[in-house]
Backbone bond lengths (Angstrom), bond angles and torsions (degrees), N, CA, C in turn:
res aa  C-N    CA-C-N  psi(-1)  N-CA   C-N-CA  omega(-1)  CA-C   N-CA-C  phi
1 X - - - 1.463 - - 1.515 109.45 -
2 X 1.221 112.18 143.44 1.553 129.81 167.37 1.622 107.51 -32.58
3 X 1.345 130.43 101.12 1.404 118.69 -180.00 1.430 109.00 -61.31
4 X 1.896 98.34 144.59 1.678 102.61 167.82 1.334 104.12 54.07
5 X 1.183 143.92 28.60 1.756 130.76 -174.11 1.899 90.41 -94.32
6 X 1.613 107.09 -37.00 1.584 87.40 169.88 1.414 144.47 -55.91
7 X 1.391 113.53 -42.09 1.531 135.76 131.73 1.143 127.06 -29.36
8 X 1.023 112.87 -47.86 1.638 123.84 -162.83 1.531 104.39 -60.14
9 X 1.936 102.04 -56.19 1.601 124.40 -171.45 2.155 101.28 -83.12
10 X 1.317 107.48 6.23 1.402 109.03 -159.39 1.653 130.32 47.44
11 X 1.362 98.39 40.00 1.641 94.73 -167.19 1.834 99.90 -80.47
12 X 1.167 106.47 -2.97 1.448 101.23 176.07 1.387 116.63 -124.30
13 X 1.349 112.02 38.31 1.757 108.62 -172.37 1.645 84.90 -119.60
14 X 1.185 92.76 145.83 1.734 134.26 156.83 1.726 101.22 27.76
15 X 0.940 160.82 163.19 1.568 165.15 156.46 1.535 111.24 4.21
16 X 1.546 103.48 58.37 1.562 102.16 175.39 1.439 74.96 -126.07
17 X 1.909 87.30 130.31 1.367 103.48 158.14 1.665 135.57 -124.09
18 X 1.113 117.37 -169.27 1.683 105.51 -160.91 1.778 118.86 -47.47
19 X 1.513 91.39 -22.02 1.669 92.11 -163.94 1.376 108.71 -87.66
20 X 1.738 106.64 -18.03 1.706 121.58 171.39 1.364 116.07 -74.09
21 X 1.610 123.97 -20.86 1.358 132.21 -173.09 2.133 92.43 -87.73
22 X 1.368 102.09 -35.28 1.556 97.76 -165.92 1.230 102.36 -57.32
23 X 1.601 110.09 -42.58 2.139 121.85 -156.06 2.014 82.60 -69.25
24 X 1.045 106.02 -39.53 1.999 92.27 -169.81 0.872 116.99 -76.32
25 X 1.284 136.67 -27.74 1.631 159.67 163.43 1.922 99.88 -44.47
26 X 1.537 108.19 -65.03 0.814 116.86 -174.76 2.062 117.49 -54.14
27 X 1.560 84.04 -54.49 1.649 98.62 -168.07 1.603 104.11 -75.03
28 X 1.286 133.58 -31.21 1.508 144.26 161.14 1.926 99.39 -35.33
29 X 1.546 99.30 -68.73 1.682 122.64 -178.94 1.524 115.78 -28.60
30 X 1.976 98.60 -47.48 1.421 97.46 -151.02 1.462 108.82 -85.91
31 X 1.365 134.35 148.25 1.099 162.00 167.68 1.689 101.46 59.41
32 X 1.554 130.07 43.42 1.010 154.95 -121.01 1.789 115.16 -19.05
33 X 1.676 105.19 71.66 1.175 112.71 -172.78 1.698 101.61 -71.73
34 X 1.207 131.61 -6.18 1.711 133.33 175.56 1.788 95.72 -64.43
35 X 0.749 132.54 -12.08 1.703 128.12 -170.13 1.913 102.27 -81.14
36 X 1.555 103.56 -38.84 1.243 102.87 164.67 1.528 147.77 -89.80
37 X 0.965 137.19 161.12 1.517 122.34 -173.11 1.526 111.56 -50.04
38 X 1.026 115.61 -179.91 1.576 117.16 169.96 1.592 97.45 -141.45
39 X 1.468 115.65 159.55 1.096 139.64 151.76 1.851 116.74 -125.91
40 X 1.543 88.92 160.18 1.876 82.69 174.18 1.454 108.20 -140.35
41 X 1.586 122.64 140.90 0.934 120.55 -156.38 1.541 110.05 -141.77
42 X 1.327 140.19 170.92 1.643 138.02 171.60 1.794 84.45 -61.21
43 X 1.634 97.99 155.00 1.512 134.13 149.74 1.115 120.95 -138.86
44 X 1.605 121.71 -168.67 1.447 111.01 168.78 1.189 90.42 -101.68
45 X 1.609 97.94 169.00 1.570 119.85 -178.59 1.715 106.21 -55.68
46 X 1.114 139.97 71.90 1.474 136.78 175.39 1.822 97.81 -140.49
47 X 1.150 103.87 172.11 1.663 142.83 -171.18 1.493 91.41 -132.50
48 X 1.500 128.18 98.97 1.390 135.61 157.29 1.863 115.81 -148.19
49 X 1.753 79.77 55.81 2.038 71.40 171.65 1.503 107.61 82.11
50 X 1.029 145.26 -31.97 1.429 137.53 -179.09 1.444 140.29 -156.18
51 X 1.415 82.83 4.40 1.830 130.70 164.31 0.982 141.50 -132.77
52 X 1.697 123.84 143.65 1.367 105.66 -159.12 1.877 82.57 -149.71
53 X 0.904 119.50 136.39 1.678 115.06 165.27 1.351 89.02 72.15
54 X 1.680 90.04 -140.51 1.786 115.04 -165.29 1.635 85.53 -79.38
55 X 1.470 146.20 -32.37 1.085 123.46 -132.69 2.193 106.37 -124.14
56 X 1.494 85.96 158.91 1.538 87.68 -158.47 1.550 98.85 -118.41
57 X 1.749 110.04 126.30 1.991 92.68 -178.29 1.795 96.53 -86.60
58 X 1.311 107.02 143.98 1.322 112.44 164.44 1.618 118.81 -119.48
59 X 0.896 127.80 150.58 1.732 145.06 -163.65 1.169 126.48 -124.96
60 X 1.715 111.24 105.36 1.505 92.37 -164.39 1.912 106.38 -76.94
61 X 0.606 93.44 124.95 2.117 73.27 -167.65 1.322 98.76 -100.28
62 X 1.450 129.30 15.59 1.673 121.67 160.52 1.538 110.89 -115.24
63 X 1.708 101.43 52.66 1.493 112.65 174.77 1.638 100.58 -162.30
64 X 1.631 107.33 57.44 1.831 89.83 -173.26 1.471 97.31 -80.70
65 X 1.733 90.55 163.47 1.654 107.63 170.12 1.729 101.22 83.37
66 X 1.144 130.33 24.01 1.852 117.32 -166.68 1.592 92.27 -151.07
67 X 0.892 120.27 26.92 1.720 137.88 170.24 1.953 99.03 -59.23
68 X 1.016 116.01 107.16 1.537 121.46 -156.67 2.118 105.09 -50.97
69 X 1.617 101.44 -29.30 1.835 95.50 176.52 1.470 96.61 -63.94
70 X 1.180 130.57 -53.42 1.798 126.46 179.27 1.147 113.46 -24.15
71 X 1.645 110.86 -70.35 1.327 102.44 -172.05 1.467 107.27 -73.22
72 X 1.360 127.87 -52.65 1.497 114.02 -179.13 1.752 127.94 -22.71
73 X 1.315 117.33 -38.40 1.600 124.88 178.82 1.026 93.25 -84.78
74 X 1.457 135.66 -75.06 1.384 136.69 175.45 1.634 103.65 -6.25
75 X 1.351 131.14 -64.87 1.834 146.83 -176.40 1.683 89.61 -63.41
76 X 0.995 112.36 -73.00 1.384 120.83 -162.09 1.401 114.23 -31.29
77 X 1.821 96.32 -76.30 1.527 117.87 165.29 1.472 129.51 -34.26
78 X 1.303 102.92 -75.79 1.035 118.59 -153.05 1.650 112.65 -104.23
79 X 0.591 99.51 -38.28 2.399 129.36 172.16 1.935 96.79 -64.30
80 X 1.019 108.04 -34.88 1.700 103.42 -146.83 1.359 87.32 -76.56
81 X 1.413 111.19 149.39 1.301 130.40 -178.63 1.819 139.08 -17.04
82 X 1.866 88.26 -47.26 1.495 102.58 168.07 1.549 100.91 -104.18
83 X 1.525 135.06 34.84 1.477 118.79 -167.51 1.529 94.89 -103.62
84 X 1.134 114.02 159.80 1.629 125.61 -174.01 1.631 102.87 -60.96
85 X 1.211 126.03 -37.38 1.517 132.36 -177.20 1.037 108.96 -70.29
86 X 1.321 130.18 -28.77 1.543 108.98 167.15 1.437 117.82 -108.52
87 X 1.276 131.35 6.88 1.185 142.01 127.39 1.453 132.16 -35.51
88 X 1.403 101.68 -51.07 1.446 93.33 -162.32 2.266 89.80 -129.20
89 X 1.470 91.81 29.89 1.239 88.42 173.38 1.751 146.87 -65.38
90 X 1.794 78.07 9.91 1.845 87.48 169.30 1.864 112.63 -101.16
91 X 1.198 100.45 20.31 1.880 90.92 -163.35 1.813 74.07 -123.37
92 X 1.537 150.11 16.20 0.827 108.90 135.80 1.840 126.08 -96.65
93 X 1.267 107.66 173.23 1.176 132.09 -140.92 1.700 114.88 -129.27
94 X 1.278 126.64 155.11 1.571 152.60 -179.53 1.492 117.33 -81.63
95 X 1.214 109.92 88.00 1.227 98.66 172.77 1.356 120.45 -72.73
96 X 1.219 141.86 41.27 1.448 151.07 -161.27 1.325 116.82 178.41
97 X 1.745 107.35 93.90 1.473 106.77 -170.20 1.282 121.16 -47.36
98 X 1.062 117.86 -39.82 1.524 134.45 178.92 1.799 104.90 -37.45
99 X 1.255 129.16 -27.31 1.501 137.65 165.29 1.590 107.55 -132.41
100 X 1.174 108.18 93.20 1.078 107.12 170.26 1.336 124.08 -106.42
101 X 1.489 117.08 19.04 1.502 133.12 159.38 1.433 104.85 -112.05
102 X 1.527 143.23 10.09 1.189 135.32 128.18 1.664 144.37 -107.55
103 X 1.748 91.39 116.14 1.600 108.85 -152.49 1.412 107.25 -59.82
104 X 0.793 131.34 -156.80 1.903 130.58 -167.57 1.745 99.31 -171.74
105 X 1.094 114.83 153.36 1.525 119.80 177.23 1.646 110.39 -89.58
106 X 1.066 127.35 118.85 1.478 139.41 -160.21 1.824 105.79 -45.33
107 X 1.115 91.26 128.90 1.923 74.65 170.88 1.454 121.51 -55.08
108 X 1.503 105.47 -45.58 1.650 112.45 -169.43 2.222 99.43 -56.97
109 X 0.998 122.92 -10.41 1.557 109.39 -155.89 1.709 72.99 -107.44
110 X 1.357 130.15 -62.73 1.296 118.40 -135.88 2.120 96.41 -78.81
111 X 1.461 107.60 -8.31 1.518 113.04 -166.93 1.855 93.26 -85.71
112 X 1.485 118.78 -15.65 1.022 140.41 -162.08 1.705 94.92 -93.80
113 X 1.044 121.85 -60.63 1.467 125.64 -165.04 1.404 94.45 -79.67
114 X 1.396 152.92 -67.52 1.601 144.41 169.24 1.313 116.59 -26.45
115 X 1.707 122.51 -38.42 1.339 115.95 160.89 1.362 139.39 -80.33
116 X 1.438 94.86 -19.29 1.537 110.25 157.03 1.787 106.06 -50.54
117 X 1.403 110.63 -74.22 1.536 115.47 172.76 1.651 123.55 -54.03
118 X 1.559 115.65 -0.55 1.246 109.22 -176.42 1.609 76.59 -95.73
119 X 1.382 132.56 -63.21 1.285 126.85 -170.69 1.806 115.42 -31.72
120 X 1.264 117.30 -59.98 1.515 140.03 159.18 1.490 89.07 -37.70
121 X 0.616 156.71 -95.21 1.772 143.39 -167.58 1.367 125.23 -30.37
122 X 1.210 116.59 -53.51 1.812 137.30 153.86 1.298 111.80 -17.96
123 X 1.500 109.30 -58.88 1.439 112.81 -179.68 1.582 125.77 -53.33
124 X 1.261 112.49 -35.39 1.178 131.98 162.36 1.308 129.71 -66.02
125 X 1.213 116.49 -19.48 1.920 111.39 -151.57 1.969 92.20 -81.30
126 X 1.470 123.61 9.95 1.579 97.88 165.00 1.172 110.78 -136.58
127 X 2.038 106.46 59.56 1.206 113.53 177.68 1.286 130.51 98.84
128 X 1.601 110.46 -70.07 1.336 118.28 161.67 1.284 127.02 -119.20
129 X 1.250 118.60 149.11 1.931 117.12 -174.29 1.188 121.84 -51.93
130 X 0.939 109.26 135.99 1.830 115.18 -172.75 1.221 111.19 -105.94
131 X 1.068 137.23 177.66 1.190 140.85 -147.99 1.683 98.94 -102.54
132 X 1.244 136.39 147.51 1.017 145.54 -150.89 1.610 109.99 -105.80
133 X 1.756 108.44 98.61 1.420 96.52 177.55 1.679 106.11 -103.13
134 X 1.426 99.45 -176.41 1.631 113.38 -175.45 1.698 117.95 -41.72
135 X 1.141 111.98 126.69 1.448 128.06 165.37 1.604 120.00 -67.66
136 X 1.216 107.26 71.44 1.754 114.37 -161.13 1.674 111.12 -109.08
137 X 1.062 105.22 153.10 1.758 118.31 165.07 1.707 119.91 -27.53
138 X 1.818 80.94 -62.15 1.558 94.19 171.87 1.234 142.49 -58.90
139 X 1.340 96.71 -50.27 1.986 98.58 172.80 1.640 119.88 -79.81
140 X 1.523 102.71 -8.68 1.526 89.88 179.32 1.496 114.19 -134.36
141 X 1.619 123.86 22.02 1.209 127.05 -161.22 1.711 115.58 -82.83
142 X 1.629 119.91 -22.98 1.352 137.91 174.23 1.902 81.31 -51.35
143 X 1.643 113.03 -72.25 1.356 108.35 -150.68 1.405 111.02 -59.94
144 X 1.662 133.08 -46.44 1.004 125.13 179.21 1.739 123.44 -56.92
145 X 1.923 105.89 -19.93 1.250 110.22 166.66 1.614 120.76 -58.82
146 X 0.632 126.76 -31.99 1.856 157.53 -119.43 1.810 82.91 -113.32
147 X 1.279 97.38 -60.32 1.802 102.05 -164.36 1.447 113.42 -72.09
148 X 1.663 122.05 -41.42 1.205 130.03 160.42 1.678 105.72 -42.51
149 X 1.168 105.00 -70.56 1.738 109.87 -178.64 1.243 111.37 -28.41
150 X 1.575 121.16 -63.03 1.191 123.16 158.42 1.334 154.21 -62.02
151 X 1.246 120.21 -13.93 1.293 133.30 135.86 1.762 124.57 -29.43
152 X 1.820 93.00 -68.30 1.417 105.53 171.28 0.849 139.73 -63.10
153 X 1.448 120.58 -26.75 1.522 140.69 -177.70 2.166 84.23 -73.92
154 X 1.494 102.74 -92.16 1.269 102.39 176.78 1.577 134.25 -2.99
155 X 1.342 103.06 -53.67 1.735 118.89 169.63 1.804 114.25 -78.34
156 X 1.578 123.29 -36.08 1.403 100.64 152.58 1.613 130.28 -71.04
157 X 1.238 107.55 1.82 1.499 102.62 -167.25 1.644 99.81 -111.97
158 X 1.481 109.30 -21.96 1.493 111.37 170.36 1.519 119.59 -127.31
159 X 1.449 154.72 59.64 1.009 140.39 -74.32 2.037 73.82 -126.50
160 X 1.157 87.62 -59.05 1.846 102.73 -170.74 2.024 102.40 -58.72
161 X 1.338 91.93 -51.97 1.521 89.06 173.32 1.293 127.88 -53.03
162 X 1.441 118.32 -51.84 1.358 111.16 151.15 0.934 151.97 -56.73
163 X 1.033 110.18 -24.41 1.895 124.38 165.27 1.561 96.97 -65.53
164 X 1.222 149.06 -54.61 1.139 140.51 169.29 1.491 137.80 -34.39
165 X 1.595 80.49 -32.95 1.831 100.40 -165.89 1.676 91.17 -104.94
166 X 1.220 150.32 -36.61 1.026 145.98 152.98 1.740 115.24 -42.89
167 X 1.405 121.41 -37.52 1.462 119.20 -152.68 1.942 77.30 -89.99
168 X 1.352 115.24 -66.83 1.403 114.58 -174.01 1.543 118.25 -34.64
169 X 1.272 121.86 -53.03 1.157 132.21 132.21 1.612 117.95 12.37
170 X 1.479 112.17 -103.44 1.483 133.30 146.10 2.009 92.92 -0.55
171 X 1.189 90.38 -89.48 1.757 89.22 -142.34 1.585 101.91 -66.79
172 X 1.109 102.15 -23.61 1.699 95.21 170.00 0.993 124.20 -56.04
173 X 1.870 123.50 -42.00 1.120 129.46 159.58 1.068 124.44 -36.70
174 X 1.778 127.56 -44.68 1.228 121.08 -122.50 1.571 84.52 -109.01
175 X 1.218 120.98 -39.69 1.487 115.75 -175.22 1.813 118.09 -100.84
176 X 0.807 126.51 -150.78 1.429 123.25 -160.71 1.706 111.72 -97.57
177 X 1.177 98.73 138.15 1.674 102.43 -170.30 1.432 131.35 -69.79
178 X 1.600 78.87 16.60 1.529 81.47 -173.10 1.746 110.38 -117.61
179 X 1.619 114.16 -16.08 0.889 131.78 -171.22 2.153 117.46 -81.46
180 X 0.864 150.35 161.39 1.408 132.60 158.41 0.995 129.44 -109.79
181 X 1.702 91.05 166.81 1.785 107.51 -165.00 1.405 93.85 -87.83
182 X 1.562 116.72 136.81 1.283 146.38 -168.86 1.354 115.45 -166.89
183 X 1.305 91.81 115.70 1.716 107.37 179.64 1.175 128.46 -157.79
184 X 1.561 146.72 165.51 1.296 147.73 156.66 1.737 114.22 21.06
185 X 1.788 103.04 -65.42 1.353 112.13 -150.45 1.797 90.89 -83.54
186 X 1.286 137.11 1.71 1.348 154.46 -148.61 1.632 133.31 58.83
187 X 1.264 135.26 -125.63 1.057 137.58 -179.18 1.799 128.33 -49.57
188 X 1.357 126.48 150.07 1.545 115.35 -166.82 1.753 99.85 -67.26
189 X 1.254 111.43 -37.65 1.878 100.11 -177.37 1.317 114.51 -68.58
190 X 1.551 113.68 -36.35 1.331 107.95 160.22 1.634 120.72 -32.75
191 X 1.397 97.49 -70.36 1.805 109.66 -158.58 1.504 95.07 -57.85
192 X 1.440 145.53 -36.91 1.441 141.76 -117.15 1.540 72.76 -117.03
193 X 1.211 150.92 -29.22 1.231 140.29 -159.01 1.743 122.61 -103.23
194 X 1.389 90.36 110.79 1.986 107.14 -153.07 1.737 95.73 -82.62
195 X 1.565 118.31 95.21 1.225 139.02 -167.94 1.786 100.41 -83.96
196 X 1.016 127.23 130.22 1.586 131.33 173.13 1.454 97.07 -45.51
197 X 1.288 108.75 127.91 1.727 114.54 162.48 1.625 105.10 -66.37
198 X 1.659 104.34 154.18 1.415 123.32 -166.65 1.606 78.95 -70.46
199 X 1.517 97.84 177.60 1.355 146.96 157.21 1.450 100.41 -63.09
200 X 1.403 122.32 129.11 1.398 133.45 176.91 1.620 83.49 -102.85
201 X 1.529 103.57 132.09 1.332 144.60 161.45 1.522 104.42 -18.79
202 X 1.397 139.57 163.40 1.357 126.07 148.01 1.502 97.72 -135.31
């Protein structure tokens, strides 16, 4: 299971009840805002799409793909001691010649692990967790299509930004989750934050 994703979405903190887990389930779901971080904050007492009770989901949406369950499996999986990623962590690779000594996390693995966590959401959407069926082609292949698409689209439309947010990515994975990403371009909010590419010259 998705570590901490119950926590994460608060479906198990203090007087949240089934119909408060449905509205986050739901609003997490839509337009796959789960790819981004979340925060939670006071609202007023209303049900309008992104509130439910006292509490308000917020989205950082100039950090897709870095939604903290992502990277957590990402370490777990693939990072952890005997995992193929840190094994064979010199054969990944740059999608952006322009750095071709900074590797990037493959689209196919990380479009793979978000649908893992979109699946991990499912379980939830009627309140309470359901029992956990098979992680298959079939029931979840639209979404993992969906995320690739977006990945790619994202990286032609931001080419430098993504390479950033992909490479940060990388090292976050690779070392301990507790430690920070620090590098060249400076600070981890810096790097994680996918800035509109300039205006090309005419």
């Amino acid at each position: 299971m998705v570590p901490k994703l119950a926590s994460y979405f608060q479906f198990t903190a203090v007087g949240t009840t089934p119909a408060h887990i449905r509205i986050r389930v739901k609003t997490a779901l839509k337009d796959q805002s789960y790819l981004f971080p979340v925060t939670f904050s006071p609202a007023p007492p209303s049900v309008d799409g992104d509130s439910v009770g006292d509490t308000r989901m917020q989205f950082a949406t100039d950090k897709p793909l870095h939604a903290a369950p992502i990277v957590e499996v990402i370490q777990e999986v693939f990072f952890s001691p005997k995992g193929f990623g840190k094994k064979f962590s010199s054969l990944f690779r740059s999608y952006n010649d322009k750095y071709p000594s900074e590797p990037e996390l493959p689209t196919p693995l990380l479009a793979l692990v978000a649908t893992y966590m979109c699946g991990a959401l499912y379980l939830w959407e009627h309140g309470r967790k359901q029992k956990a069926t098979s992680f298959t082609q079939e029931t979840l292949e639209t979404t993992y299509t969906d995320i690739v698409q977006f990945i790619e689209t994202t990286r032609r439309n931001s080419p430098e930004g993504m390479h950033r947010l992909m490479h940060a990515l990388f090292r976050s994975a690779k070392q301990s989750r507790d430690g920070a990403v620090v590098n060249d371009h400076g600070s981890a909010s810096n790097i994680l934050t996918l800035a509109p590419e300039p205006a090309a010259a005419m």
